[in-house]
N, C-alpha and C positions, 0 to 999 in steps of 0.2 A: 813467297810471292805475295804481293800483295792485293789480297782478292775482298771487295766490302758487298756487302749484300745490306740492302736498304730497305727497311719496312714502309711498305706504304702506309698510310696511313687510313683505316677502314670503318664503317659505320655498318653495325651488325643494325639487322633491321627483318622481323619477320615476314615482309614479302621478297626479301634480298636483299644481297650485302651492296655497300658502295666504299670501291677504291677512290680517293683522294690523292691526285699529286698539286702540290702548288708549289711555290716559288719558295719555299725552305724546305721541301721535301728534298729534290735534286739540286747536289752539289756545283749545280752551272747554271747559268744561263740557258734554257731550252729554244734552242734557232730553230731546230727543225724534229719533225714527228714521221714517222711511217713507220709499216707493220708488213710482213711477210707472212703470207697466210697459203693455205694452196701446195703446201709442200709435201711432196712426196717421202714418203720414211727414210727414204735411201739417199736423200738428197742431203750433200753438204753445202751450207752457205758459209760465207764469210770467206774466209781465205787471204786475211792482210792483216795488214796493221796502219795508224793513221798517228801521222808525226804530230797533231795539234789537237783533233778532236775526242772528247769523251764522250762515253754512250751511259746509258742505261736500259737492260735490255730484260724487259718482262713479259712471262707467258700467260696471257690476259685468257687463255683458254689452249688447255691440253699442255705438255710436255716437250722439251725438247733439253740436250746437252750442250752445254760452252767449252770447249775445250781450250785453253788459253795458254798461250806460252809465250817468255819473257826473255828467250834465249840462253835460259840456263837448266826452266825446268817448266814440266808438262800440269796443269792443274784442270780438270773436268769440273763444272759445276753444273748441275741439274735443277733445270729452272721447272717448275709445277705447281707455282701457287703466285693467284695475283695480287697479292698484297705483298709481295718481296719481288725485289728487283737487284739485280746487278750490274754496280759499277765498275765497268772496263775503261780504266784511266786510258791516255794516248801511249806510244809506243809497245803495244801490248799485239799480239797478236792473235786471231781470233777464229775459229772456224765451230759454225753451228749444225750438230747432226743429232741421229738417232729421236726426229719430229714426230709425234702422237699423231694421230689421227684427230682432224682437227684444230691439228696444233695452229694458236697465233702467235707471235712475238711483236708486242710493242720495244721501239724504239725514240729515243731520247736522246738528243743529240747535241752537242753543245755547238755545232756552227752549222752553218747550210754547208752542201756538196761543194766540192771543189776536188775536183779530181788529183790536184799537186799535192792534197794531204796523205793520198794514199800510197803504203808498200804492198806492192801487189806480189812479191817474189819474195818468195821464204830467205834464198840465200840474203839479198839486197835488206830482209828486215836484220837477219843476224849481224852482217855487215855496218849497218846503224848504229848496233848496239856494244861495239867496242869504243 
């Protein structure tokens, strides 16, 4: 599977660090920005897949897991540090659990919403994929 994890790029600094995205850090165009915060441990999000758009998806505070699958095979990635971020190219499918306390997830998105990009139904994303 092909799974990239992105270094942000960071300025250590003794009153705090700062993460740096700009326009050669992500591999896209960034259309659209938001964060899920507020989530319950037991809560899974995500649940699709998206025929056009790429993300990037970083835990700007606390933990949470990606579990991603391509229709052939399962890959977990454990996001815990904000200076690394994860690129889930499109037709990938995605579901986010096992959230910290605390946990944030920024999001990176290569188009604005459009609801026709997304596969909301596991069978219908495998079905895509032959």
């Amino acid at each position: 599977m092909d799974i990239q994890i992105i270094d942000i790029p960071k300025i250590i600094n003794r009153h705090g660090n700062i993460a740096v995205v700009e326009n050669d850090t992500i591999p896209f165009d960034v259309q659209r920005v938001y964060y899920l915060y507020d989530i319950p441990s037991s809560a899974v999000r995500g649940g699709h897949s998206h025929k056009k758009l790429q993300q990037v998806l970083i835990a700007i505070s606390g933990s949470f897991d990606v579990v991603l699958k391509d229709g052939k095979s399962i890959e977990t990635v454990s996001l815990n540090k904000p200076d690394k971020g994860l690129l889930i190219k499109n037709n990938m499918w995605r579901e986010l659990e096992n959230f910290s306390s605390g946990a944030v997830c920024l999001v990176l998105a290569s188009t604005v919403f459009e609801e026709e990009d997304y596969i909301r139904d596991f069978d219908e994303f495998l079905e895509s994929k032959k």
